[in-house]
Structure formats: C-alpha cells, structure tokens
ROFILUM-197400 format. One record per residue (C-alpha): residue number from 0; residue in one letter; x, y, z. Coordinates in steps of 0.05 Angstrom, whole numbers, padded with zeros to 5 digits, m for minus. Layout:
# ROFILUM-197400
+-----+------+--------+--------+--------+
:  nr : rest :     c1 :     c2 :     c3 :
+-----+------+--------+--------+--------+
: NUM :    A :      X :      Y :      Z :
...
+-----+------+--------+--------+--------+
This chain:
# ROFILUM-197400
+-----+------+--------+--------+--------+
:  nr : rest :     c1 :     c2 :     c3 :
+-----+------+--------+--------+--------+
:   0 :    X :  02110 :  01415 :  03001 :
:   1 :    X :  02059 :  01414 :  02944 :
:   2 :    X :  02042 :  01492 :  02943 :
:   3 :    X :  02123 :  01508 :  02950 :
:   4 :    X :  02136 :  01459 :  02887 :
:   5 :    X :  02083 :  01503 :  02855 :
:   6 :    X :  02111 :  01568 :  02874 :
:   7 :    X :  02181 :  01539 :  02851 :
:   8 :    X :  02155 :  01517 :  02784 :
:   9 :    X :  02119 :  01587 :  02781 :
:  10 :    X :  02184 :  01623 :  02789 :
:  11 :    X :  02218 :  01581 :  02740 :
:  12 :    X :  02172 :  01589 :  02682 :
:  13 :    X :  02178 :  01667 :  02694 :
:  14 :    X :  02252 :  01664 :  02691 :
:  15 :    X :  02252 :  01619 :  02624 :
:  16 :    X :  02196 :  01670 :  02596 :
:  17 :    X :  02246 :  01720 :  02613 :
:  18 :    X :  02304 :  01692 :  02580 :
:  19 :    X :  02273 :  01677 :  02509 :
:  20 :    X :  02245 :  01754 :  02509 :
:  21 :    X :  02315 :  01776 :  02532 :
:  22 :    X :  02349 :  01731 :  02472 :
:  23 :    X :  02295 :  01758 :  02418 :
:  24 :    X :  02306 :  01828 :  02441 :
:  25 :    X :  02380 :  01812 :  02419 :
:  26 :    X :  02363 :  01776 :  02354 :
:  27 :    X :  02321 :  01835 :  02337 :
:  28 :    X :  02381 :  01882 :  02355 :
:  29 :    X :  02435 :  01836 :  02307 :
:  30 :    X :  02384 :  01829 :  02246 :
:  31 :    X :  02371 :  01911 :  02253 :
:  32 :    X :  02434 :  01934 :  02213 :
:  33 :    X :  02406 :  01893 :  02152 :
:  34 :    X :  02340 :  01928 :  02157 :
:  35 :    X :  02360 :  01969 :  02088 :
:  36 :    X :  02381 :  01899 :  02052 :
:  37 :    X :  02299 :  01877 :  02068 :
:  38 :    X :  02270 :  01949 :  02047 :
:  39 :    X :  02313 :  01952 :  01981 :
:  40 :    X :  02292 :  01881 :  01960 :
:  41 :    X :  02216 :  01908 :  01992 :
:  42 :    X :  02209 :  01852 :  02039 :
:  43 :    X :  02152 :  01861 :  02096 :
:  44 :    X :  02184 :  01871 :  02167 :
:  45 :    X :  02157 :  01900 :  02225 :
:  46 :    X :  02208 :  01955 :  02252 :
:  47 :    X :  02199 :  01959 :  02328 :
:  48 :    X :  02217 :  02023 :  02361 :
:  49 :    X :  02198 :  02056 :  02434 :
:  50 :    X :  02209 :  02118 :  02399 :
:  51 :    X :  02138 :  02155 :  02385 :
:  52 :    X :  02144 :  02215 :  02351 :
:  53 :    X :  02066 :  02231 :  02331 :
:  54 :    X :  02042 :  02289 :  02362 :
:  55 :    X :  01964 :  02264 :  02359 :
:  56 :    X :  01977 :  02209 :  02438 :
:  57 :    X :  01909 :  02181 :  02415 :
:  58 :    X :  01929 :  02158 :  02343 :
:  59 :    X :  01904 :  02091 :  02330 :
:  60 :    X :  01881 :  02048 :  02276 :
:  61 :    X :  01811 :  02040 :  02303 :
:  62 :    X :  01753 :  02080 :  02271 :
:  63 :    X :  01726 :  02103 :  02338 :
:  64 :    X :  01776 :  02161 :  02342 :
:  65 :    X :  01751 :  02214 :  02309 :
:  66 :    X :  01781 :  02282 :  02301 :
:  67 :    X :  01730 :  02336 :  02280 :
:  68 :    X :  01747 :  02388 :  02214 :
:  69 :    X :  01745 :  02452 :  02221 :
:  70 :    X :  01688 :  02480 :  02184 :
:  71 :    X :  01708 :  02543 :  02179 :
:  72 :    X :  01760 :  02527 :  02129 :
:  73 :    X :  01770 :  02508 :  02062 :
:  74 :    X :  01752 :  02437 :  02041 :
:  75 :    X :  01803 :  02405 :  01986 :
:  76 :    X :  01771 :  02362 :  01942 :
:  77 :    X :  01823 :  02313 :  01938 :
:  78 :    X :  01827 :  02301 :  02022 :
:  79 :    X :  01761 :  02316 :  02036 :
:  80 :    X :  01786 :  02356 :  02096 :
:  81 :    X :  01778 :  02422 :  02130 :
:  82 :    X :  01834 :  02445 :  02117 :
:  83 :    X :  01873 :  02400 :  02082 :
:  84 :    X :  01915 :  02347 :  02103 :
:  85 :    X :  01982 :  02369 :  02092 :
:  86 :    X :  01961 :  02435 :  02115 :
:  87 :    X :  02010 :  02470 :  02169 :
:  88 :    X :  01949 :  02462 :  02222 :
:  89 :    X :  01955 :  02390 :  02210 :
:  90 :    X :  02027 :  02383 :  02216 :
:  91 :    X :  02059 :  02324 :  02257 :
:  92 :    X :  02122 :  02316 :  02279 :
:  93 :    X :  02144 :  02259 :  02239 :
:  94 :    X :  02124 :  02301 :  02167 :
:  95 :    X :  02187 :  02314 :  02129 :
:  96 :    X :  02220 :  02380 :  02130 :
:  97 :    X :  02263 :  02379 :  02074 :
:  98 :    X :  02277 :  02333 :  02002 :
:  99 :    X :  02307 :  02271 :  02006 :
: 100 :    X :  02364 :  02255 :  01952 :
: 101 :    X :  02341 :  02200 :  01903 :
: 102 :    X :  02357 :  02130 :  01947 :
: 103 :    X :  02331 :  02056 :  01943 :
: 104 :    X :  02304 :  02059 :  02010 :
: 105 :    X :  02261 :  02124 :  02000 :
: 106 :    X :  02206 :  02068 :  01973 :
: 107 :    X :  02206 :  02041 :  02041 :
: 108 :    X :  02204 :  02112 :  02076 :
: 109 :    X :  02151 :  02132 :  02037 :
: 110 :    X :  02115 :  02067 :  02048 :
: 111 :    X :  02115 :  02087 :  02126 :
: 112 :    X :  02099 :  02153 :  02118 :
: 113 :    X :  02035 :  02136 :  02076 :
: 114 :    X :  02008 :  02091 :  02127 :
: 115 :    X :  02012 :  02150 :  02181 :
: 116 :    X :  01970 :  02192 :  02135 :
: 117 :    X :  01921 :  02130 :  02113 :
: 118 :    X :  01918 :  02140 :  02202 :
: 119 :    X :  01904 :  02217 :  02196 :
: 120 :    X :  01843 :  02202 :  02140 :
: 121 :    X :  01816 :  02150 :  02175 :
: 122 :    X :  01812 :  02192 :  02243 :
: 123 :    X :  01775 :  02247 :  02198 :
: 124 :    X :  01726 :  02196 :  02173 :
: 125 :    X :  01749 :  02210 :  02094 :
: 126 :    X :  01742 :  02135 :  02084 :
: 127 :    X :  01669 :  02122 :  02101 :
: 128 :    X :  01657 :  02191 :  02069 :
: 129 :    X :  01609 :  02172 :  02013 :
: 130 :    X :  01640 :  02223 :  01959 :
: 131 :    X :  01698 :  02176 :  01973 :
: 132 :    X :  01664 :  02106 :  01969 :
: 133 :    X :  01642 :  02134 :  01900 :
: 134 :    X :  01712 :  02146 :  01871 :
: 135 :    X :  01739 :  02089 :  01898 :
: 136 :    X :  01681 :  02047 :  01869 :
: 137 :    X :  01689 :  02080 :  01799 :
: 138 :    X :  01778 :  02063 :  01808 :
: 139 :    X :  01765 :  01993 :  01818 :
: 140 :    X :  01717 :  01997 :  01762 :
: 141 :    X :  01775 :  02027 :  01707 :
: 142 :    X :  01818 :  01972 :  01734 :
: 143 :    X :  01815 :  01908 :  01703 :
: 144 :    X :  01869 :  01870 :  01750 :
: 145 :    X :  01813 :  01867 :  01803 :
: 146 :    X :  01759 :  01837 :  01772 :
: 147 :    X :  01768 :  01768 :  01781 :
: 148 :    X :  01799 :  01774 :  01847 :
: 149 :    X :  01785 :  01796 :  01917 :
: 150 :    X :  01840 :  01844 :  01949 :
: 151 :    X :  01851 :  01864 :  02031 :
: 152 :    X :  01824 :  01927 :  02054 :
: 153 :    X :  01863 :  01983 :  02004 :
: 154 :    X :  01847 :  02058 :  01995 :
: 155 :    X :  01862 :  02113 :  01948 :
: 156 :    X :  01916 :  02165 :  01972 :
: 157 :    X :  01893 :  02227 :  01957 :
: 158 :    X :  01928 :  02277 :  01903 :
: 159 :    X :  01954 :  02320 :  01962 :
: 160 :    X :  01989 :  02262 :  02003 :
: 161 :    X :  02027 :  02252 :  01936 :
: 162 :    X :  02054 :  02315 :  01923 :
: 163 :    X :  02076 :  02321 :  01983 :
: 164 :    X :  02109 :  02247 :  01995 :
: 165 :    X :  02132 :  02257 :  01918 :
: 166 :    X :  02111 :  02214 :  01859 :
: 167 :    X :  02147 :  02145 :  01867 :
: 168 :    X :  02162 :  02163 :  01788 :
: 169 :    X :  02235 :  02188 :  01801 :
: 170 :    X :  02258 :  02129 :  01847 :
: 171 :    X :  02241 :  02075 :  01796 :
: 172 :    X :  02274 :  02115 :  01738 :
: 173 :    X :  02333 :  02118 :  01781 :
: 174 :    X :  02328 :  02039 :  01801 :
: 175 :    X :  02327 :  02022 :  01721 :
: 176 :    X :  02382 :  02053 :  01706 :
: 177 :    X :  02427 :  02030 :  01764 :
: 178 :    X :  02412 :  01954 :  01741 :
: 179 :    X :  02434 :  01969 :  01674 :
: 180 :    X :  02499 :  02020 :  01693 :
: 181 :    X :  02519 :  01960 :  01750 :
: 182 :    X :  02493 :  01903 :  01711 :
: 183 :    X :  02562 :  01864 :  01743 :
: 184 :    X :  02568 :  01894 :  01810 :
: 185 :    X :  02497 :  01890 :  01833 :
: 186 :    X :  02487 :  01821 :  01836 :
: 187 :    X :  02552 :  01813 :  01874 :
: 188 :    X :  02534 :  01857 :  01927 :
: 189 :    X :  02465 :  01830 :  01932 :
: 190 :    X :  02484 :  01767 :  01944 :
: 191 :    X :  02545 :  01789 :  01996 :
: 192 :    X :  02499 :  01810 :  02040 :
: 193 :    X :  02448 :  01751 :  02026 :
: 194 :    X :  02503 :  01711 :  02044 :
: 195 :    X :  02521 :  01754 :  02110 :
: 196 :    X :  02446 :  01756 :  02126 :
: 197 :    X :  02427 :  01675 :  02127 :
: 198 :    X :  02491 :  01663 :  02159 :
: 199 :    X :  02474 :  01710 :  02218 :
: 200 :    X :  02414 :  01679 :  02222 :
: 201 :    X :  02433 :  01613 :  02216 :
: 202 :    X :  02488 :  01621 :  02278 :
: 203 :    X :  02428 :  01655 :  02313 :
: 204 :    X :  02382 :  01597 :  02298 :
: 205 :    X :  02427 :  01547 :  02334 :
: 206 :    X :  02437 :  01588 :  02394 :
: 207 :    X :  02362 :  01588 :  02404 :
: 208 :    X :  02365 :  01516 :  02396 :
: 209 :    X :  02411 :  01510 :  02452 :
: 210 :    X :  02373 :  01562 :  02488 :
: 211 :    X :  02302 :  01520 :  02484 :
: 212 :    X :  02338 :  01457 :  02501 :
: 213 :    X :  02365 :  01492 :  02574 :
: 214 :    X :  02302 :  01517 :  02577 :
: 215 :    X :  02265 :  01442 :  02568 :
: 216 :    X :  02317 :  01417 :  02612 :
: 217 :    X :  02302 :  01467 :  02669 :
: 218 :    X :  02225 :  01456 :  02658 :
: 219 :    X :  02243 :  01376 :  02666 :
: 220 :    X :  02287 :  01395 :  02734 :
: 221 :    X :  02232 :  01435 :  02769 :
: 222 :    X :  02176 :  01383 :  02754 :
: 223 :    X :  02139 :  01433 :  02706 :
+-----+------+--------+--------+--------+
C-alpha cells in the first residue's frame, strides 16, 4: 500500500502543478489587452509569445554564438561590421518595412527592437571589439551622472541602429504637447484604466486564493 500512496500522491501533485500553470496561462491572457496601458506609462513586463519570427534559429544572448563578417565588404565605422548592420544582407524578418505614425507606444516598440539588434552586435563580437571598449570608455567619461554610481551591463547603439529605428526626438515632442493640449482629459483616462486594471487584478487575485486553498486541501486529502 505504501508505493501506491506514493504513486497517488505523485499523480496528484502533477495534476495541482497543472492547474496553477493552466490558471496563469489565463491570468496572462486577461492582463494582455492592458499591455499598451504598462508600455505608455513604460513599466517593465515580459511579453510572452510562441511566435518567433527571427530568421537567425541560433539567436541567443550568450557570447558563444558568433556569426563571422564578411571581409570582403565595407566596414561602417559606427557598427563595426562587414557590411553594416542594417544592411539588406543582414535583414531579419522582424526589421520594419515601413514608418510608423507618431504613437505613445512606438517607445516601447522601439525598446524591443533595440534589444534584437544589441543580439545581432553581440553575435558579431562589436562589444568586446576594442575600438568599441574605447568609445564607450571615453562616453562614460563625458557623462557626469555615472560617476558616483555603478550601472548594469549598458552599451552604446550605434549611429546606424538609430537612423534606422528613428531618433526617439519626435515621440517625446509629440508626448509634451499632448499633456498640455489634454491637460483635463488625460488624467481621466489614465486613471479609468488604472482603475479597470487593479480591479482585474484584484478579482484575479482572489480566485488564485481560492485556487491554492483547493489545491492545499487536495495536498492534505492525498497525504502529500
């Protein structure tokens, strides 16, 4: 009887694993229409998608990748690559194909978008490249912010990546002027849908209350 009361327990605990992943899956689902709400107020969220749309199946964020330049070609001294990065050669499938109109959430697009290409450099080696260590040394040299503190792992974006993601310029003109044109009916909406948001997640909070107390209760049943 002892092994079966093992299996049983077993069996049980796979079932309750399987019922808190099948709940989150769902509170991931009902919190995803707010997703613009978190990017226009830039609060950090981690968007999880099966959807892969690189066209480099190896990309990683581990240095041990390495994707070899073509020496043949031009190096840009901005990239550092042969050819350069946003050259048609290099083009992925998630690159943009035409000009976004001015929008709050084009921050957090771009945001995205620049941590694929931080991917591509670091796959080429550009950020161990010692030209590279140099300019970044002399940046954090000009910039007196940084002197009396010590900052996670940050890199420069070369000149290229901008022009090609566009200058953030135009989307904080635009944000200016919309809090001074809707001084009234900003704050109203904002706080709508802060209001919409908590209480979502407050009705979602007690469900997963009640869902950990079956789940204790069917732990306490099978002798787990």
């Amino acid at each position: 009887m002892f092994p079966q009361n093992i299996s049983d327990s077993k069996q049980n605990m796979c079932m309750c694993n399987k019922i808190i992943e099948a709940y989150l899956k769902k509170l991931h689902k009902s919190i995803g229409g707010n997703l613009s709400f978190f990017a226009h107020n830039d609060w950090e969220f981690k968007d999880i998608s099966g959807e892969n749309t690189s066209v480099e199946e190896n990309e990683s964020n581990e240095g041990d990748f390495f994707i070899a330049h073509d020496e043949n070609s031009e190096e840009c001294p901005n990239c550092l690559c042969r050819p350069c990065i946003k050259n048609e050669r290099n083009r992925q499938l998630w690159w943009e194909n035409e000009n976004h109109p001015e929008h709050e959430r084009n921050a957090y697009l771009r945001k995205d978008k620049y941590k694929r290409f931080w991917t591509n450099l670091l796959h080429r080696g550009v950020w161990k490249d010692p030209r590279y260590l140099l300019q970044k040394r002399d940046a954090l040299r000009r910039d007196p912010r940084r002197h009396k503190c010590v900052y996670h792992r940050r890199d420069l974006m070369p000149k290229c990546v901008l022009e090609l993601l566009e200058i953030k310029q135009k989307y904080q003109k635009r944000q200016i002027d919309n809090q001074k044109n809707n001084a009234v009916s900003s704050p109203v909406l904002k706080d709508t849908q802060l209001k919409h948001i908590k209480d979502t997640m407050r009705k979602e909070g007690d469900d997963l209350n009640e869902l950990m107390r079956r789940v204790n209760q069917m732990k306490m049943e099978s002798g787990v």
